[in-house]
Chimera marker file (.cmm) of the C-alpha trace (Angstrom):
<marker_set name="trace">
<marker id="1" x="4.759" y="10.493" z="-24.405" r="1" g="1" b="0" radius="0.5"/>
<marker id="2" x="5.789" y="12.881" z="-27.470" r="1" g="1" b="0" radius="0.5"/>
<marker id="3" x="3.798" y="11.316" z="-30.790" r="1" g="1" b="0" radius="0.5"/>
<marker id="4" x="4.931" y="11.950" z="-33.804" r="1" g="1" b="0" radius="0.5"/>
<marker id="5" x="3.260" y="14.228" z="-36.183" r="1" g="1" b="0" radius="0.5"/>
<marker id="6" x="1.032" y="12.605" z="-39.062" r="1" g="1" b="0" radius="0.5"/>
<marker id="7" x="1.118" y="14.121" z="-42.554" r="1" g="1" b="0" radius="0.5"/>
<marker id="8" x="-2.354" y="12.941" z="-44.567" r="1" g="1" b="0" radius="0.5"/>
<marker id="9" x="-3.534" y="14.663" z="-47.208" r="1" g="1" b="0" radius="0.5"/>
<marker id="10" x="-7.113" y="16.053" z="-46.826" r="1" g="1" b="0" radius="0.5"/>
<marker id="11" x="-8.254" y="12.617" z="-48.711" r="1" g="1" b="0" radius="0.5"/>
<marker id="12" x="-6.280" y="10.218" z="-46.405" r="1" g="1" b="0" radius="0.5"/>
<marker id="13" x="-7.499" y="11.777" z="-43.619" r="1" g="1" b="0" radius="0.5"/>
<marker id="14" x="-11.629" y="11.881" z="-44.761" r="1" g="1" b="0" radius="0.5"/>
<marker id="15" x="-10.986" y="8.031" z="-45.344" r="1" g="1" b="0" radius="0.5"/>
<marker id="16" x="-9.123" y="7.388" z="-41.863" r="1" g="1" b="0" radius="0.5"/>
<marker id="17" x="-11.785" y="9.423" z="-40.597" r="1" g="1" b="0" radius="0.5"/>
<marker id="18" x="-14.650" y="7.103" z="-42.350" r="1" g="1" b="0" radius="0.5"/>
<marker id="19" x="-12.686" y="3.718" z="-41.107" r="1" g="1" b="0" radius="0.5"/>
<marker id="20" x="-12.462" y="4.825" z="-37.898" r="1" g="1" b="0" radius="0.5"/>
<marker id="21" x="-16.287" y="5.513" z="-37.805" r="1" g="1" b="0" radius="0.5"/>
<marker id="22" x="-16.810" y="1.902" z="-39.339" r="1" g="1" b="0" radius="0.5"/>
<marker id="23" x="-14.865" y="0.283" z="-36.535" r="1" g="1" b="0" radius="0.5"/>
<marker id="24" x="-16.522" y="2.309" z="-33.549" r="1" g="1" b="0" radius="0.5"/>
<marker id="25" x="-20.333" y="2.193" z="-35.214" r="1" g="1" b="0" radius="0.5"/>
<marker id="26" x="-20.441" y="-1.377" z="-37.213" r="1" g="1" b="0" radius="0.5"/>
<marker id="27" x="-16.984" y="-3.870" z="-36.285" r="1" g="1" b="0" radius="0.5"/>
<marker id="28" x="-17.327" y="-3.249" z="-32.751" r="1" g="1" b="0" radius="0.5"/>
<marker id="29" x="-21.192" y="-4.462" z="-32.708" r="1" g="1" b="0" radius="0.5"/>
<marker id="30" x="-20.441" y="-7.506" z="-35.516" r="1" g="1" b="0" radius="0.5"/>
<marker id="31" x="-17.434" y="-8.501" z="-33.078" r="1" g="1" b="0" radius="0.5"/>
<marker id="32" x="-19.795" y="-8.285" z="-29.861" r="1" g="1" b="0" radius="0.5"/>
<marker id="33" x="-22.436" y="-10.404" z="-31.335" r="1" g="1" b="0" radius="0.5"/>
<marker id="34" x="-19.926" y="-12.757" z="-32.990" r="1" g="1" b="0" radius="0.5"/>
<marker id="35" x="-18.662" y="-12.913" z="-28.852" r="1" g="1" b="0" radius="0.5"/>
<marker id="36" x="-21.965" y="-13.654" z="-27.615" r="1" g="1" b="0" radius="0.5"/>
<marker id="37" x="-22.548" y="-16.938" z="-29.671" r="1" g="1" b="0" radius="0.5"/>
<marker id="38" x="-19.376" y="-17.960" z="-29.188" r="1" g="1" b="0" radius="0.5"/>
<marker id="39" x="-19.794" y="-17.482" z="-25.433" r="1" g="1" b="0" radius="0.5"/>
<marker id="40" x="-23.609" y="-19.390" z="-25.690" r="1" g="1" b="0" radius="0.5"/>
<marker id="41" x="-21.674" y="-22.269" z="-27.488" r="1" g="1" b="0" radius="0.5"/>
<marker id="42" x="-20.747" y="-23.080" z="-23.905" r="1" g="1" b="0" radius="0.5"/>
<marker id="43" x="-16.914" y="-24.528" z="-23.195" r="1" g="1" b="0" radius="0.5"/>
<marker id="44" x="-15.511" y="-21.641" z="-22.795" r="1" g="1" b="0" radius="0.5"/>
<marker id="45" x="-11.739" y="-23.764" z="-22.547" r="1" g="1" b="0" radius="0.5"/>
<marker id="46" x="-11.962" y="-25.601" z="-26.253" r="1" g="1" b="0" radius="0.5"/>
<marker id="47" x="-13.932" y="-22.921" z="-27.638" r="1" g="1" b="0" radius="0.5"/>
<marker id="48" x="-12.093" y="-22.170" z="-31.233" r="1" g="1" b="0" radius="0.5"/>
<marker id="49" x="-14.586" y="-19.559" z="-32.467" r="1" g="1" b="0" radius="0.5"/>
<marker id="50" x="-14.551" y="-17.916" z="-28.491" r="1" g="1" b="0" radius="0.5"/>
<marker id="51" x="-10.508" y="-17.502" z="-29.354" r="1" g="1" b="0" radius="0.5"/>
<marker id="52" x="-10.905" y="-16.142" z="-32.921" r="1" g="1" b="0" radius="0.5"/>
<marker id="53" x="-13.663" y="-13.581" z="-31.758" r="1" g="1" b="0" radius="0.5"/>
<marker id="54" x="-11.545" y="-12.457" z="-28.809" r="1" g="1" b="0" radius="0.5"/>
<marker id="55" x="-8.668" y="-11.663" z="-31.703" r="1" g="1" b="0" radius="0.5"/>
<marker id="56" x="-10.881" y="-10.257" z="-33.890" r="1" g="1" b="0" radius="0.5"/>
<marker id="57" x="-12.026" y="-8.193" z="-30.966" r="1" g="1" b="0" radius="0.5"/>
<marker id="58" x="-8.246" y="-7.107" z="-29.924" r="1" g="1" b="0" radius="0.5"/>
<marker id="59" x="-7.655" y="-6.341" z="-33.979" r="1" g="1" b="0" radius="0.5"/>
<marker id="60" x="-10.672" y="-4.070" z="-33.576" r="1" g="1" b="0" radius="0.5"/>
<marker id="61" x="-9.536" y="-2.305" z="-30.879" r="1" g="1" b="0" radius="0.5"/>
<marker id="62" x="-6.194" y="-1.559" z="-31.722" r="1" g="1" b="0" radius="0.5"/>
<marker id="63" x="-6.866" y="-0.456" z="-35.177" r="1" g="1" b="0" radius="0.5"/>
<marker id="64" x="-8.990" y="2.179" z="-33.140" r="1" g="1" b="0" radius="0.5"/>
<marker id="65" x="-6.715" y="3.079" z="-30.859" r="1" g="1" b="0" radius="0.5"/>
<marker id="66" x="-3.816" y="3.090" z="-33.874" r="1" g="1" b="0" radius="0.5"/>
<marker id="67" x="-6.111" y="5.431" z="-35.857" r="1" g="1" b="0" radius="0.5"/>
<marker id="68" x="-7.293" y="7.541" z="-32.686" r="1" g="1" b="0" radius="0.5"/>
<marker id="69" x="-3.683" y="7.889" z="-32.535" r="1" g="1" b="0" radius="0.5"/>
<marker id="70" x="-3.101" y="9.348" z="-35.905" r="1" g="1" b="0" radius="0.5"/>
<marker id="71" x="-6.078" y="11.827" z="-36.220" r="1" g="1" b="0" radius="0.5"/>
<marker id="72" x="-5.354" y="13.398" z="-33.280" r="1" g="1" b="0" radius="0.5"/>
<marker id="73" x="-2.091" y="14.410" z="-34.492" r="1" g="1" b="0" radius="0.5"/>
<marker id="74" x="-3.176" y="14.548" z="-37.865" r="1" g="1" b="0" radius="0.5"/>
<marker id="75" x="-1.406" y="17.973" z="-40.157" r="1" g="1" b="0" radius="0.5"/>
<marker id="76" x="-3.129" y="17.936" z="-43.400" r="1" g="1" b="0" radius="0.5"/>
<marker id="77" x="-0.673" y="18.230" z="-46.068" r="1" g="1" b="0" radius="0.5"/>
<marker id="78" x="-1.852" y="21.898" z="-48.652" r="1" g="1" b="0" radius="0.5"/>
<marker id="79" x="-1.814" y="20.327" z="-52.043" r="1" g="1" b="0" radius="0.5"/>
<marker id="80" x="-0.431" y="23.856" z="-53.753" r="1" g="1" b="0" radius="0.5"/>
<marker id="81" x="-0.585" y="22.946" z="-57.602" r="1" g="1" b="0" radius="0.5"/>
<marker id="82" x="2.547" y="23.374" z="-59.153" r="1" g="1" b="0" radius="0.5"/>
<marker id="83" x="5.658" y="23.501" z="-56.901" r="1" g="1" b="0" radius="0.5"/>
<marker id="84" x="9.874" y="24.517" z="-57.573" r="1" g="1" b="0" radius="0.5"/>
<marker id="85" x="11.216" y="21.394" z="-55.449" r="1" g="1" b="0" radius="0.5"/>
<marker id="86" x="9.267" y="17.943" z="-54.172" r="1" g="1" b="0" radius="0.5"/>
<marker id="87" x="7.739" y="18.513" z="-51.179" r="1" g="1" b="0" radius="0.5"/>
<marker id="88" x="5.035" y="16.565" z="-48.996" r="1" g="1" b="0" radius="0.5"/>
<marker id="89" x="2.207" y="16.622" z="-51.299" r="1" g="1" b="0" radius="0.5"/>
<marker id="90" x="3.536" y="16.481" z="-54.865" r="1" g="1" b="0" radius="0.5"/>
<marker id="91" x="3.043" y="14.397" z="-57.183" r="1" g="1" b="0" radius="0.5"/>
<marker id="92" x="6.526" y="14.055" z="-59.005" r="1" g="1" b="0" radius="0.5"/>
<marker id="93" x="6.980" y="12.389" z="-62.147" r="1" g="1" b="0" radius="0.5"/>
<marker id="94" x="10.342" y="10.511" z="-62.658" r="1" g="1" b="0" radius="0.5"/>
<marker id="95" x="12.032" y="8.154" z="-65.311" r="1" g="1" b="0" radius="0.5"/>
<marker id="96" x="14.556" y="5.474" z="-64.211" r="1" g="1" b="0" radius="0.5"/>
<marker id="97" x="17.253" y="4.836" z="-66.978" r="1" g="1" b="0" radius="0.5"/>
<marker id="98" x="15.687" y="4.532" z="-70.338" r="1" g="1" b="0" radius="0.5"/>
<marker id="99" x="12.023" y="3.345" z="-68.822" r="1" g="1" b="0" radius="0.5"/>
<marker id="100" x="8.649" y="5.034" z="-69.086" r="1" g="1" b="0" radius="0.5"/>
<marker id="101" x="7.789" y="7.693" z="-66.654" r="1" g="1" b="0" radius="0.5"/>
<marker id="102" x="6.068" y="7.096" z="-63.476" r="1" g="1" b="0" radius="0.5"/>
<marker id="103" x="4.269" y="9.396" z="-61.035" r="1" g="1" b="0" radius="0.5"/>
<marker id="104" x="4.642" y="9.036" z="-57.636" r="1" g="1" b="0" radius="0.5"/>
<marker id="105" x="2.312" y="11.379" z="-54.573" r="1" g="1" b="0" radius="0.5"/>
<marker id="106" x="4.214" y="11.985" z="-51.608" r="1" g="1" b="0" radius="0.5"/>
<marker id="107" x="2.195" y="11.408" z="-48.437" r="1" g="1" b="0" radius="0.5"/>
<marker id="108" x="2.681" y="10.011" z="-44.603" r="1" g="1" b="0" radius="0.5"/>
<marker id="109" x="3.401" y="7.184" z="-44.045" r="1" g="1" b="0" radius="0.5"/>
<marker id="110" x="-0.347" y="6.764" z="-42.773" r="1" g="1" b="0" radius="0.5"/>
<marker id="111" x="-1.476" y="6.801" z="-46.393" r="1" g="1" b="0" radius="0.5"/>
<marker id="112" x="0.862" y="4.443" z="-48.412" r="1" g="1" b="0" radius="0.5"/>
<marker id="113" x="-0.471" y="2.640" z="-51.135" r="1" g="1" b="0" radius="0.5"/>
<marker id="114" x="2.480" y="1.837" z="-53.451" r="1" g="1" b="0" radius="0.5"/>
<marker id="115" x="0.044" y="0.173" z="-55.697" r="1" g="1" b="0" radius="0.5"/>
<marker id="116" x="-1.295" y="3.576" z="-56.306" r="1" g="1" b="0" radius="0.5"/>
<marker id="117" x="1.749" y="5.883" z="-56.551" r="1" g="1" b="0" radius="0.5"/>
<marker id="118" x="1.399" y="6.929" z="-52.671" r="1" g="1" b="0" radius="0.5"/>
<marker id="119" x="4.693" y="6.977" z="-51.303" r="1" g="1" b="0" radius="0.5"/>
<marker id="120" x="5.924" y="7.934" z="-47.793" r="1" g="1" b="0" radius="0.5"/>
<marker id="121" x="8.046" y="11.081" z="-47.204" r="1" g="1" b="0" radius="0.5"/>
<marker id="122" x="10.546" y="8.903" z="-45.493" r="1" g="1" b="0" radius="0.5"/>
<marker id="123" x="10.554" y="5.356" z="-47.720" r="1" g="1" b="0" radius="0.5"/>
<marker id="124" x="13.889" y="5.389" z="-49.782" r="1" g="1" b="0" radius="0.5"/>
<marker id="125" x="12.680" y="7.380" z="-52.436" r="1" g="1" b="0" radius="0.5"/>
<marker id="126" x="10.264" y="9.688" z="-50.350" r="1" g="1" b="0" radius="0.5"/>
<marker id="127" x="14.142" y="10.924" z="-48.810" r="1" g="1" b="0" radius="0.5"/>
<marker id="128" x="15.510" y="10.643" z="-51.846" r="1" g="1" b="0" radius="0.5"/>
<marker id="129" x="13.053" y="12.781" z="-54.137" r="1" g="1" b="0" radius="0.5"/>
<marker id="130" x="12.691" y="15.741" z="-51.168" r="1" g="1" b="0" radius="0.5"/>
<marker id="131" x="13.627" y="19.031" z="-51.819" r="1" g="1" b="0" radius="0.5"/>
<marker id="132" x="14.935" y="17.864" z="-55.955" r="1" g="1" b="0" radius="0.5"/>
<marker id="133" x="13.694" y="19.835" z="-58.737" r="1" g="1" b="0" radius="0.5"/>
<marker id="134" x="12.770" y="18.867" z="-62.278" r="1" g="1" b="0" radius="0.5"/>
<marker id="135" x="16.106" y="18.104" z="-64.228" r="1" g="1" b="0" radius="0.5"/>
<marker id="136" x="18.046" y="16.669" z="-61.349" r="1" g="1" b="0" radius="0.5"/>
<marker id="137" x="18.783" y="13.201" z="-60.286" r="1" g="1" b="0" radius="0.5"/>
<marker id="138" x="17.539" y="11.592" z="-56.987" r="1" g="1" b="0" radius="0.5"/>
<marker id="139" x="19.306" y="8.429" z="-55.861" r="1" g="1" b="0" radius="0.5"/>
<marker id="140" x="18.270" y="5.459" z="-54.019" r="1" g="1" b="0" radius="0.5"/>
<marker id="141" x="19.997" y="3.039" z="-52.415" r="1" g="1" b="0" radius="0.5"/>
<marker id="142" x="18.111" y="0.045" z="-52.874" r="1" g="1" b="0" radius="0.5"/>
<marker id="143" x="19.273" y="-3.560" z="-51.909" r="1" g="1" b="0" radius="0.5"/>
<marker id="144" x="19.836" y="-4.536" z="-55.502" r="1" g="1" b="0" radius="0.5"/>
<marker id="145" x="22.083" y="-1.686" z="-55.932" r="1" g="1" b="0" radius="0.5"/>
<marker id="146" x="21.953" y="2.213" z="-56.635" r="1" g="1" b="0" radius="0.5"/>
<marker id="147" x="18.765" y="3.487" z="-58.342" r="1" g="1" b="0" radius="0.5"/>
<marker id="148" x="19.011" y="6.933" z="-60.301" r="1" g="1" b="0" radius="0.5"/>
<marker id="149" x="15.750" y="8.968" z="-60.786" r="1" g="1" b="0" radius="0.5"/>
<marker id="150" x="15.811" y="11.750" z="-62.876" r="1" g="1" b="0" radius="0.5"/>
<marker id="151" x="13.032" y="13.823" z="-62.014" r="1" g="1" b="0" radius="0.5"/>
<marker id="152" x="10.981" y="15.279" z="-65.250" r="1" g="1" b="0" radius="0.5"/>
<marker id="153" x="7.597" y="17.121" z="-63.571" r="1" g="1" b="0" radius="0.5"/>
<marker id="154" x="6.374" y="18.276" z="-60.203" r="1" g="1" b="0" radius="0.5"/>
<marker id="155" x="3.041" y="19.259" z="-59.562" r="1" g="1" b="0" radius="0.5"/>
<link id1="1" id2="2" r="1" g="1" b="0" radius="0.2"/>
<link id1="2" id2="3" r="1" g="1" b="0" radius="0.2"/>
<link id1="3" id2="4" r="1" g="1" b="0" radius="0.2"/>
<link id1="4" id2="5" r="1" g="1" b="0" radius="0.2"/>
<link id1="5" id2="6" r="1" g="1" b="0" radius="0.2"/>
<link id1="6" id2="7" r="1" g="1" b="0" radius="0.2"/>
<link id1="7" id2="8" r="1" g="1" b="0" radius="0.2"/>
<link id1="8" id2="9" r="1" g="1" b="0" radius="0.2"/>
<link id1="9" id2="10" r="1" g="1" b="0" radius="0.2"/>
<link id1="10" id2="11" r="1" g="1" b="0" radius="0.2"/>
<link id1="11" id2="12" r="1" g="1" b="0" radius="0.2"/>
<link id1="12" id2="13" r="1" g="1" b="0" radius="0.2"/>
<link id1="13" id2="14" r="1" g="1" b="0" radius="0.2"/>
<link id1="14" id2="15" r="1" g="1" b="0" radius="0.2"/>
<link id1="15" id2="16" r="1" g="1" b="0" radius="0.2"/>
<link id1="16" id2="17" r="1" g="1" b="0" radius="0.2"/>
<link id1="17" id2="18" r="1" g="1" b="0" radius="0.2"/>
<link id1="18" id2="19" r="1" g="1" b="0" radius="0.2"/>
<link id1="19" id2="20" r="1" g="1" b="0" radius="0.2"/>
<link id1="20" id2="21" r="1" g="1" b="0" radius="0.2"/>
<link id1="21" id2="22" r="1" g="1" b="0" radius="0.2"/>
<link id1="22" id2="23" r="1" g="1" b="0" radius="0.2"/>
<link id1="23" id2="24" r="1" g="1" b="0" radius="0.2"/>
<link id1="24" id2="25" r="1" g="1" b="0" radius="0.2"/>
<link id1="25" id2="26" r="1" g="1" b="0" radius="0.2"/>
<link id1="26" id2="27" r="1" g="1" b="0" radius="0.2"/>
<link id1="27" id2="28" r="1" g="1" b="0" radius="0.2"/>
<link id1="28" id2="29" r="1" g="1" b="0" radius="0.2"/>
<link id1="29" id2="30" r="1" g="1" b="0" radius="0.2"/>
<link id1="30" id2="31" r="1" g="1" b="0" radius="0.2"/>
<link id1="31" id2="32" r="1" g="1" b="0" radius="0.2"/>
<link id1="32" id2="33" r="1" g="1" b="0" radius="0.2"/>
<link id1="33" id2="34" r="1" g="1" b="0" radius="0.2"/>
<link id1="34" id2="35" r="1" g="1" b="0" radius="0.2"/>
<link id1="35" id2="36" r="1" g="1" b="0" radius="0.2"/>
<link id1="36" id2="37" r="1" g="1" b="0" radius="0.2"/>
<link id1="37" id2="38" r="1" g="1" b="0" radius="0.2"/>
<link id1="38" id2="39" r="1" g="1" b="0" radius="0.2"/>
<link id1="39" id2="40" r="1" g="1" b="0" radius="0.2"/>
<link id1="40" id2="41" r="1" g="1" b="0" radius="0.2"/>
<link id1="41" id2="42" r="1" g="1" b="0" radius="0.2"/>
<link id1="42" id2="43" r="1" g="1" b="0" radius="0.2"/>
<link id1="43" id2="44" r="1" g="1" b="0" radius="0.2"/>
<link id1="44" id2="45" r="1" g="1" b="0" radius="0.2"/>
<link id1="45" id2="46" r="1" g="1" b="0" radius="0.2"/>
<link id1="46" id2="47" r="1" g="1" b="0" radius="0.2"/>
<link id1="47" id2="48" r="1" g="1" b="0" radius="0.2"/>
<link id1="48" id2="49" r="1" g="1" b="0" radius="0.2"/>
<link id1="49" id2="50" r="1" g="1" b="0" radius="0.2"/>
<link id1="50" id2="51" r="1" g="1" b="0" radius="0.2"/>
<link id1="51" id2="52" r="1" g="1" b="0" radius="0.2"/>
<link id1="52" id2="53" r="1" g="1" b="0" radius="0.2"/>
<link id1="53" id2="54" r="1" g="1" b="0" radius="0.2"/>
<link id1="54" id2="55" r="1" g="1" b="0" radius="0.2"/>
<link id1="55" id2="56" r="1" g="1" b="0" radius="0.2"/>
<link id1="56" id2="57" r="1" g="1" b="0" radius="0.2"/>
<link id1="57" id2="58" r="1" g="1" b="0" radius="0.2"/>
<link id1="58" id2="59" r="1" g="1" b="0" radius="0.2"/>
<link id1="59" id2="60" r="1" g="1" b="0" radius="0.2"/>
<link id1="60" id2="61" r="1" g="1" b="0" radius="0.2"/>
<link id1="61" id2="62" r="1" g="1" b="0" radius="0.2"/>
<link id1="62" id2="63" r="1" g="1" b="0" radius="0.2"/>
<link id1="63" id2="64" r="1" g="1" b="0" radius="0.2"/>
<link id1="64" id2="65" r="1" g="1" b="0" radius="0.2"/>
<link id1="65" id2="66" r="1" g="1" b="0" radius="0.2"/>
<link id1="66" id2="67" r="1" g="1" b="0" radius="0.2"/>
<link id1="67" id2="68" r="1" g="1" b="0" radius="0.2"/>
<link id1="68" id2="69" r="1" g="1" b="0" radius="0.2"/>
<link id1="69" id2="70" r="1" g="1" b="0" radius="0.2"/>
<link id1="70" id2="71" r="1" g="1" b="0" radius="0.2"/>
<link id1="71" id2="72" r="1" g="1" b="0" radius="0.2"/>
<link id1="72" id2="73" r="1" g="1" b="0" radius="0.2"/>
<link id1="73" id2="74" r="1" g="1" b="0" radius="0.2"/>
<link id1="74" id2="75" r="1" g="1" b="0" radius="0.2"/>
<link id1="75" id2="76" r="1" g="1" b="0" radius="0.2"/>
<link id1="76" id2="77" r="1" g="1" b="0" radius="0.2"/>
<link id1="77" id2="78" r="1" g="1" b="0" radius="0.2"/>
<link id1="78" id2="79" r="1" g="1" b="0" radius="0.2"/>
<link id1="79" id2="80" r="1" g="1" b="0" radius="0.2"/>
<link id1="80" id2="81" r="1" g="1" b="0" radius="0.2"/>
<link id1="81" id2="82" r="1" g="1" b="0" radius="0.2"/>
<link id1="82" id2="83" r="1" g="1" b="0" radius="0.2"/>
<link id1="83" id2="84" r="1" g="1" b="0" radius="0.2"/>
<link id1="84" id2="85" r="1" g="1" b="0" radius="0.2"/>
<link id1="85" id2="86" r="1" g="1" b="0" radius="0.2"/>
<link id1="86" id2="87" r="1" g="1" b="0" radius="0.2"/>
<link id1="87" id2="88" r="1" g="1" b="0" radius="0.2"/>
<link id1="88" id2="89" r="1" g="1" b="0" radius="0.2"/>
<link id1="89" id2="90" r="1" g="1" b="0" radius="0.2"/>
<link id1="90" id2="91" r="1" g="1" b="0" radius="0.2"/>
<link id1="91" id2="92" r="1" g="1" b="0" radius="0.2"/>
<link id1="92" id2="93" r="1" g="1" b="0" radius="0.2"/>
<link id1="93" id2="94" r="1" g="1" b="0" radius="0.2"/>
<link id1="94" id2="95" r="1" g="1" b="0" radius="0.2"/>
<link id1="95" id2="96" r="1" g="1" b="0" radius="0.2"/>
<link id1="96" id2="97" r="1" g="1" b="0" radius="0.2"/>
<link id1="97" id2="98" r="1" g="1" b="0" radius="0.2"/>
<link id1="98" id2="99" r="1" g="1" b="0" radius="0.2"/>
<link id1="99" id2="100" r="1" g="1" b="0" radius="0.2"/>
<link id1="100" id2="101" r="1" g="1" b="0" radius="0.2"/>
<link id1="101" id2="102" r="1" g="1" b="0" radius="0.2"/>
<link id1="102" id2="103" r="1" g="1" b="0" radius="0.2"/>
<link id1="103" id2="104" r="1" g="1" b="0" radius="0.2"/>
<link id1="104" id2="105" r="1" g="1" b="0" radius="0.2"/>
<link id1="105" id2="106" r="1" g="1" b="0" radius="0.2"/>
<link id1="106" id2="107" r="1" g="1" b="0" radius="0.2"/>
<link id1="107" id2="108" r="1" g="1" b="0" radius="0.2"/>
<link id1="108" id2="109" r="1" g="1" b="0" radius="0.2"/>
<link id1="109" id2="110" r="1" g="1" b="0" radius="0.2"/>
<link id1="110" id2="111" r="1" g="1" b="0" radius="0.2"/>
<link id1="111" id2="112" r="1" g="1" b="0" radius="0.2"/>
<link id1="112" id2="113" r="1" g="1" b="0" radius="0.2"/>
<link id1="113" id2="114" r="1" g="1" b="0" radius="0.2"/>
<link id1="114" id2="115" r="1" g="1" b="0" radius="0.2"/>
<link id1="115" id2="116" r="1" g="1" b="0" radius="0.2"/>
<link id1="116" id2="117" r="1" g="1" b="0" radius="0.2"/>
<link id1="117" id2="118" r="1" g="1" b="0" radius="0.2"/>
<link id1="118" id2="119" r="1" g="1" b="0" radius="0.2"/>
<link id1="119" id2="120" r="1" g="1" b="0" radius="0.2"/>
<link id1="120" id2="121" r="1" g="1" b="0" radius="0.2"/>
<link id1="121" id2="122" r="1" g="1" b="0" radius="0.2"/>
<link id1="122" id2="123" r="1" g="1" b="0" radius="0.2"/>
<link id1="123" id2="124" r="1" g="1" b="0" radius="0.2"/>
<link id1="124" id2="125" r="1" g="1" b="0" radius="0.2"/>
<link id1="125" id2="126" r="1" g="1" b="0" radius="0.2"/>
<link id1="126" id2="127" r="1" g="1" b="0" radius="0.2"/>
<link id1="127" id2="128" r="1" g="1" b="0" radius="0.2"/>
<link id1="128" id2="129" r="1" g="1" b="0" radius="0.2"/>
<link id1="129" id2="130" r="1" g="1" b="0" radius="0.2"/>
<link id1="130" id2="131" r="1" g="1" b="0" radius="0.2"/>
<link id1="131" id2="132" r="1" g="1" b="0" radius="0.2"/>
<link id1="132" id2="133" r="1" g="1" b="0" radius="0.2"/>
<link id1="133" id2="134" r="1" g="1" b="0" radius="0.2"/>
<link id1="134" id2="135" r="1" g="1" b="0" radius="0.2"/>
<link id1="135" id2="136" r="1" g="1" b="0" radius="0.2"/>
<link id1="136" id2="137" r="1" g="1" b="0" radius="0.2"/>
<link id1="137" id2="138" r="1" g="1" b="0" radius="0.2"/>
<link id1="138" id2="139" r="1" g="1" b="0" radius="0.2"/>
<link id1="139" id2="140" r="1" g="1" b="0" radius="0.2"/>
<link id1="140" id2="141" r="1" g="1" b="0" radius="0.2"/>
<link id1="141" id2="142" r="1" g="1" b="0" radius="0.2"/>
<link id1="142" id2="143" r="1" g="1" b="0" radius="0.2"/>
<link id1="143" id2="144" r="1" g="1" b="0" radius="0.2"/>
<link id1="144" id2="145" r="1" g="1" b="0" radius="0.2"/>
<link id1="145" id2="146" r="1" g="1" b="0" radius="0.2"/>
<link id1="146" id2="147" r="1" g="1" b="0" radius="0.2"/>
<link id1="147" id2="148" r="1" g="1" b="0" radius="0.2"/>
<link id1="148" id2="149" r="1" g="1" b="0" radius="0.2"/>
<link id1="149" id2="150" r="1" g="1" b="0" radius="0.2"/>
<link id1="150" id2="151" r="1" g="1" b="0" radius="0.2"/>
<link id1="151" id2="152" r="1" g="1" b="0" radius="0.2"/>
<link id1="152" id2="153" r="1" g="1" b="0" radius="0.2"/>
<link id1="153" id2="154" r="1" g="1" b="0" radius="0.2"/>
<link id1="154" id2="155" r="1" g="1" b="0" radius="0.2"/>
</marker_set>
């Protein structure tokens, strides 16, 4: 099986790096205890907190596995400074219509935090803003309509 390549920056992948160490070193010991009361609670057949520790341990493990997964194919994204065209790893400032300016860092999609400006190379506006330089227009076809971004900084 081919897998896919995983852009982080050199942040996203020190934290995926830390979470994964959390789930092998701390989760994976809380969930085994939390399994061996539920076990001692006898009844192993109506045994709620049994079920709910056995999910909690499958949730554990295939996080792992998911981040596993996306380390080992892990290519860390070179943060340049100031670029001609968007690229993975700018931050790109845009203004829709006559709104304020907003900044936007294009990452993988293993590092999206839209609360925080990270947006995926390949979301709708990740496509749209590739490869556009400051002055021109990126548009987005979004499911309220067409959205025009007119891009006014890289870095």
């Amino acid at each position: 099986m081919s897998e896919q390549p995983a852009f982080l920056t050199r942040e996203g992948h020190q934290k995926l790096k830390q979470e994964l160490d959390h789930l092998c070193t701390v989760r994976r010991r809380e969930v085994a205890q939390r399994l061996h009361r539920a076990l001692a609670e006898g009844d192993v057949l109506e045994n709620a907190e049994l079920e709910d520790a056995r999910n909690e341990q499958a949730f554990v493990e295939g996080r792992i596995l998911v981040l596993g997964s996306i380390l080992r194919n892990a290519v860390i994204i070179e943060e340049e400074g100031p670029r001609e065209a968007v690229g993975l790893g700018s931050r790109v400032s845009v203004v829709e219509g006559d709104g304020p300016p907003e900044t936007y860092h294009i990452v993988g999609s293993a590092e999206v935090d839209p609360a925080k400006g990270l947006i995926s190379n390949a979301s709708p506006l990740g496509q749209a803003l590739m490869g556009c330089r400051v002055g021109e227009e990126a548009v987005v076809n979004a499911p309220d309509g067409t959205l025009v971004f007119k891009i006014v900084g890289i870095q």
